[in-house]
SETIMAR-913235 format. One record per residue (C-alpha): residue number from 1; residue in one letter; chain; x negated, y negated, z negated. Coordinates in steps of 0.25 Angstrom, whole numbers. Example, Ala and Ser with C-alpha at 12.3 -4.5 7.8 and 13.67 -1.06 7.14 Angstrom:
[atom 1,'A','A',[-49,18,-31]]
[atom 2,'S','A',[-55,4,-29]]
END
This chain:
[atom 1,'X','A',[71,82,47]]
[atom 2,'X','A',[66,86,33]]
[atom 3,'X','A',[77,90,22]]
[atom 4,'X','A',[71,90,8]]
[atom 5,'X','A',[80,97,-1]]
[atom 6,'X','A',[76,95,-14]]
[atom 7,'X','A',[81,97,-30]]
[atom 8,'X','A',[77,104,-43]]
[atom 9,'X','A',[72,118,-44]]
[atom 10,'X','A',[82,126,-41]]
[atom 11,'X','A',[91,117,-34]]
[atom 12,'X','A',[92,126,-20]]
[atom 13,'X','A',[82,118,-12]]
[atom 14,'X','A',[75,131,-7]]
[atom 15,'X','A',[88,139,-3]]
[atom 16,'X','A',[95,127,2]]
[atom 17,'X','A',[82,120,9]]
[atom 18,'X','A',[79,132,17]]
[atom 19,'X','A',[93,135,20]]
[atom 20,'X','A',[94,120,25]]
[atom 21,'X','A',[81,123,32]]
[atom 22,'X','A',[87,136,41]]
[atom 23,'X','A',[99,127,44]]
[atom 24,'X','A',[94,115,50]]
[atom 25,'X','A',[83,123,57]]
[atom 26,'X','A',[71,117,45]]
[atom 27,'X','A',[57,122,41]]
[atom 28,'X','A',[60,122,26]]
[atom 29,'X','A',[50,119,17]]
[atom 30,'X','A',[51,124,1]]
[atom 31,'X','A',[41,113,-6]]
[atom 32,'X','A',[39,126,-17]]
[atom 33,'X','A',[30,130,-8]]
[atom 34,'X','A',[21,118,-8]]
[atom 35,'X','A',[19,117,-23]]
[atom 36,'X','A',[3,121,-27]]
[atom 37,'X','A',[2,132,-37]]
[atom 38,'X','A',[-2,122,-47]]
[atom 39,'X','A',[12,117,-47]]
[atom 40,'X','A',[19,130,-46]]
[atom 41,'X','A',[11,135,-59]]
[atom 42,'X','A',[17,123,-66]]
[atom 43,'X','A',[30,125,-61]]
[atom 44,'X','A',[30,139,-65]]
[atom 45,'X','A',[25,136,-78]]
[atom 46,'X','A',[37,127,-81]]
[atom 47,'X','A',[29,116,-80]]
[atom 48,'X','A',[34,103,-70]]
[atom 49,'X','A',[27,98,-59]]
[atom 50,'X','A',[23,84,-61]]
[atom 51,'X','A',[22,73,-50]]
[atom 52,'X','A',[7,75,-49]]
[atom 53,'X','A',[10,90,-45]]
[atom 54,'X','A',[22,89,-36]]
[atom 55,'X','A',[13,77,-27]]
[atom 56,'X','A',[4,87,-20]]
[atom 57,'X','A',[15,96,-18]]
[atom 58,'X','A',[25,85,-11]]
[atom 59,'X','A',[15,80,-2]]
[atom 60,'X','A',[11,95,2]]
[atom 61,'X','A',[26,97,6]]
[atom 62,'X','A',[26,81,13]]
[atom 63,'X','A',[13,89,22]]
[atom 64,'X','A',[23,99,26]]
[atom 65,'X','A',[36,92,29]]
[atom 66,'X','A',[26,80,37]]
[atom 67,'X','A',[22,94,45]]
[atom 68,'X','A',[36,95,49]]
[atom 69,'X','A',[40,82,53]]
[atom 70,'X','A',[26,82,62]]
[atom 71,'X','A',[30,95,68]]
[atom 72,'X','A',[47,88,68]]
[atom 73,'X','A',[53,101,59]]
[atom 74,'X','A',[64,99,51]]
[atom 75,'X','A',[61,104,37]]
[atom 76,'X','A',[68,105,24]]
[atom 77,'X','A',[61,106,12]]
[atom 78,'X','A',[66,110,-2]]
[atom 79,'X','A',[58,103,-13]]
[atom 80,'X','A',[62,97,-27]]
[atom 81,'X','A',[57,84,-22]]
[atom 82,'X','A',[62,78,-36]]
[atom 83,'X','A',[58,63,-38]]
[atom 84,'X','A',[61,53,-26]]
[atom 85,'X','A',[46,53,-25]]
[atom 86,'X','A',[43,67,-21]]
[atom 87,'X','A',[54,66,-10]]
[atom 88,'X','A',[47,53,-6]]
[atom 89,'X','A',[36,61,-4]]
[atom 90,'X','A',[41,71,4]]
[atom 91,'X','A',[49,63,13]]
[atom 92,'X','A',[40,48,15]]
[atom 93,'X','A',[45,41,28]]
[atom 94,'X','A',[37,50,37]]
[atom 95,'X','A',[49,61,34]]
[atom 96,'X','A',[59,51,29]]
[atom 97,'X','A',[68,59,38]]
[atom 98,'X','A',[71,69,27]]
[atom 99,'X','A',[83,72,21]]
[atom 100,'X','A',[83,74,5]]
[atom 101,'X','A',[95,87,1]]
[atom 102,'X','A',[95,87,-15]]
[atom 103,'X','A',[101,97,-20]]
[atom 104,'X','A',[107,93,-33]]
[atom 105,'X','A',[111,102,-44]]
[atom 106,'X','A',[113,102,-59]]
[atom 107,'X','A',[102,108,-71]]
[atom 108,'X','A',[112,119,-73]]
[atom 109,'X','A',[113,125,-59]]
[atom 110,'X','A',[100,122,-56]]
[atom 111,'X','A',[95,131,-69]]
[atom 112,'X','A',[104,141,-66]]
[atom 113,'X','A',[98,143,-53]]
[atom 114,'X','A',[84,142,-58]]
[atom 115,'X','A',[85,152,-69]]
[atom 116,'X','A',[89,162,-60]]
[atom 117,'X','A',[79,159,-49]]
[atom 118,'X','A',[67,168,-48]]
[atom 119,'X','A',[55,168,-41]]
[atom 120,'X','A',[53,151,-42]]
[atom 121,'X','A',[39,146,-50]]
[atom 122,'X','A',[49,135,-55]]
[atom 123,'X','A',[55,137,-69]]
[atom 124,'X','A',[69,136,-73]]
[atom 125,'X','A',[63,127,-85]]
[atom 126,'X','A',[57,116,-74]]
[atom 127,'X','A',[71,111,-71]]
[atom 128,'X','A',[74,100,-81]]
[atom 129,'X','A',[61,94,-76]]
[atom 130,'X','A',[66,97,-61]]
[atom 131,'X','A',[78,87,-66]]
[atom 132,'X','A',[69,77,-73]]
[atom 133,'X','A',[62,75,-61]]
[atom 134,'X','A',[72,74,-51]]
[atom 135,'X','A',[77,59,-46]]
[atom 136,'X','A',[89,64,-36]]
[atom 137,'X','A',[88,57,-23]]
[atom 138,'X','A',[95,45,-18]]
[atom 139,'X','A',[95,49,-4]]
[atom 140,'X','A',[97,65,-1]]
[atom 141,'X','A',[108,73,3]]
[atom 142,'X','A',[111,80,-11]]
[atom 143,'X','A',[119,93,-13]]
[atom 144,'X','A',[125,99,-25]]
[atom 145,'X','A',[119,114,-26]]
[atom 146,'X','A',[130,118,-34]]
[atom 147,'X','A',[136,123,-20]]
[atom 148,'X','A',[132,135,-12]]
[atom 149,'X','A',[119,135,-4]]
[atom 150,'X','A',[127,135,8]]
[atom 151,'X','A',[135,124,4]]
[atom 152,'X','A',[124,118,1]]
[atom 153,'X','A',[117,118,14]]
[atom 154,'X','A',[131,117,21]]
[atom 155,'X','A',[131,103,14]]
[atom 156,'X','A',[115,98,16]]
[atom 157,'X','A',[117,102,31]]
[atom 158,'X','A',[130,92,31]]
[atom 159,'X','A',[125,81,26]]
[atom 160,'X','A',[111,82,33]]
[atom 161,'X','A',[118,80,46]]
[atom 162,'X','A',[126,68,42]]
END
C-alpha cells in the first residue's frame, strides 16, 4: 500500500505522514528530501519552483516508491503533490493502489504555523504561490487540520480501513 499524504507547506504532512507511517507499520518517505540543491536554493531564496524544476524531483521520488512496491512495503509519503499532474506522476497505474490523505487548511492557520517554524528552507512568503498552485483532489481522503495531530491521524486510520 502506498498513502501520499499531501498539501501546502505547512499543512502537517511531515508530522502526520510519519506518525501514519509508525501506525500502520509504513516506511515513510519525506519528498523534502529528494529535492536537488538547485531547487532548495530557489525555495530558500523565496523564489517558487516551477514545473520544470519539480519533474526531476517527482520522477526521483516515483524511483523510490517503485522500489517498494518491488520489495511489496508499504510506504507513506508526505509530499505537496499540488497539481493532479504531479500526483499522476507519482501514482501511474503501476502503484494505482495508493491512497491520497489531503490535509486541507486555511491561508491563516497554515501562516501561522509557517511563521513560527524554524529550521525549513521553505519561506513563509512561498505560501500564496503554494495556493495558486494547488488544484485540491477529487479522489482522496481529505482531513481538516484544524484538529489535533492525534485526531487527525485517529481519523485517516478510520477511514483507510473502510
Amino acid at each position: 500500500m502506498i498513502v501520499l499524504v499531501m498539501g501546502v507547506s505547512g499543512s502537517g504532512k511531515s508530522t502526520i505522514g510519519a506518525a501514519l507511517a509508525a501506525a500502520l507499520g509504513a516506511d515513510f518517505l519525506e519528498a523534502d528530501s529528494f529535492h536537488s540543491p538547485a531547487n532548495i536554493a530557489k525555495m530558500k531564496s523565496g523564489i517558487p519552483l516551477e514545473d520544470a524544476d519539480r519533474w526531476p524531483w517527482l520522477d526521483a521520488i516515483g524511483g523510490a516508491l517503485d522500489r517498494s512496491v518491488m520489495e511489496n512495503r508499504s510506504v507513506v509519503l508526505a509530499c505537496s503533490a499540488l497539481k493532479a499532474s504531479y500526483r499522476e506522476r507519482l501514482l501511474p497505474i503501476g502503484r494505482r493502489q495508493g491512497r491520497v490523505v489531503f490535509l486541507k487548511g486555511d491561508a491563516g492557520l497554515i501562516g501561522g504555523r509557517l511563521s513560527g517554524r524554524t529550521g525549513h528552507y521553505m519561506p513563509p512568503a512561498l505560501l500564496p504561490s503554494q495556493f495558486a498552485t494547488l488544484e485540491a483532489p477529487d479522489e482522496a481522503i481529505i482531513i481538516d487540520i484544524a484538529q489535533e495531530p492525534e485526531e487527525i491521524l485517529e481519523e485517516i486510520l478510520a477511514r483507510l480501513s473502510r
